[in-house]
C-alpha positions as CSV (number, residue, x, y, z in Angstrom):
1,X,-11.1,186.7,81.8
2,X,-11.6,182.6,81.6
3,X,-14.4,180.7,82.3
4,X,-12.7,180.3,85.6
5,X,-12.2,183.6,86.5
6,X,-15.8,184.6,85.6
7,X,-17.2,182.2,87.7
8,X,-14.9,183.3,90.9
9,X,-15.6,186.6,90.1
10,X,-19.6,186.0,90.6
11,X,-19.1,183.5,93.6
12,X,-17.1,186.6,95.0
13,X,-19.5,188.7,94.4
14,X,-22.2,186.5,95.3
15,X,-20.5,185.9,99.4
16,X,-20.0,189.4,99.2
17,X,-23.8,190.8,99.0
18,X,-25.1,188.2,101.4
19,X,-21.7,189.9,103.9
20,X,-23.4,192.6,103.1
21,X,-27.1,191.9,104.4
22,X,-27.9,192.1,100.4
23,X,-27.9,196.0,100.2
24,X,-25.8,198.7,99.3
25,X,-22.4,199.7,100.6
26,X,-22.5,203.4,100.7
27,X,-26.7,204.0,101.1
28,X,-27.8,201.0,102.6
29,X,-30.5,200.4,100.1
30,X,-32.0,197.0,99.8
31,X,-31.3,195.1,96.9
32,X,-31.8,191.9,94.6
33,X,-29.1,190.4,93.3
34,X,-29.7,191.0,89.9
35,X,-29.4,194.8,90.8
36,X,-26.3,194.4,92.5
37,X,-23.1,195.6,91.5
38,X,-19.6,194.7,92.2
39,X,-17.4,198.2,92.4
40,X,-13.9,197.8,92.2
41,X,-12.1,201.0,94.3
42,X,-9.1,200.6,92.5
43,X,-10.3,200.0,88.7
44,X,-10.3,196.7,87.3
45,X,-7.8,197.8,84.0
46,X,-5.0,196.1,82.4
47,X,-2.7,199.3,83.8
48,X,-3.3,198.6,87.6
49,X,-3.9,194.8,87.0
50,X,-0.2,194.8,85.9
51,X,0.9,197.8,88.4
52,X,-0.6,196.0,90.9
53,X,-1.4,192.4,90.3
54,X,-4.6,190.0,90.0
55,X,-4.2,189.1,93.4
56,X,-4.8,193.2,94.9
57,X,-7.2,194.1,92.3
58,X,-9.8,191.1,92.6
59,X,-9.0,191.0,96.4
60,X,-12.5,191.2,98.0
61,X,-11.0,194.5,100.1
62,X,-10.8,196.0,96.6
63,X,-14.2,196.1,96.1
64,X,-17.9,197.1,97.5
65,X,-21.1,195.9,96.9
66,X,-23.8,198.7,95.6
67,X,-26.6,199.8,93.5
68,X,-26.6,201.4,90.2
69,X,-26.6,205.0,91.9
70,X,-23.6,204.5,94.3
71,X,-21.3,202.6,92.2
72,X,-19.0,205.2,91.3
73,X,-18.3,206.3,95.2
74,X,-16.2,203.0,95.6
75,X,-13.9,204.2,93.5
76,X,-10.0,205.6,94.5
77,X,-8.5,205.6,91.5
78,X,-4.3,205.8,92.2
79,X,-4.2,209.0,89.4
80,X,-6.8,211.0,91.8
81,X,-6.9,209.5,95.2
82,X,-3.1,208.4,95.8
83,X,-3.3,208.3,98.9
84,X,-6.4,206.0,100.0
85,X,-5.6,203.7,97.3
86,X,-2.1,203.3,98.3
87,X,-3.4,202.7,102.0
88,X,-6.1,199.9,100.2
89,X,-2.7,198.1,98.5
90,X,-0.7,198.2,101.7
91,X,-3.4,196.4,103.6
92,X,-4.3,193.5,101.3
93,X,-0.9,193.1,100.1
94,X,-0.6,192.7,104.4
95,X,-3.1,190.1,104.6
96,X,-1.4,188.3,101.5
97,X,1.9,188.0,103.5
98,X,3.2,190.3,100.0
């Protein structure tokens, strides 16, 4: 990731958790920022990066503020959830015009 990147990624994240009233996705737990953490549901890997494209997997739909705890509930993997993640795709690549 450049320089770039690493800095739209945290301004991403950053709108994202203030959207969010600066808690947690799934629980609803109030939290800093520092404790924050930015779940992709489709995995951030250089497979489904170049399955899918940098445009789906950094899309904001692709991903869910939450604490340390919930992280792993944002996640719909392609392998095991085929179905929800293909759903997730089809409706960014919609509001992409794809």
């Amino acid at each position: 990731m450049t320089g770039r990147e690493k800095l739209d990624a945290e301004e991403q994240k950053k709108r994202m958790y203030y959207a969010q009233n600066c808690e947690c996705y799934f629980c609803h737990k109030p939290l800093r920022y520092s404790q924050a953490e930015f779940a992709h549901c489709i995995p951030n890997t250089k497979c489904y990066i170049k399955k899918y494209g940098a445009e789906i997997i950094h899309n904001k739909k692709n991903g869910r503020i939450t604490c340390h705890g919930c992280n792993h509930k944002a996640l719909l993997d392609p392998k095991t959830n085929p179905v929800p993640a293909t759903e997730l795709v089809a409706e960014i690549e919609n509001d992409l015009g794809v």
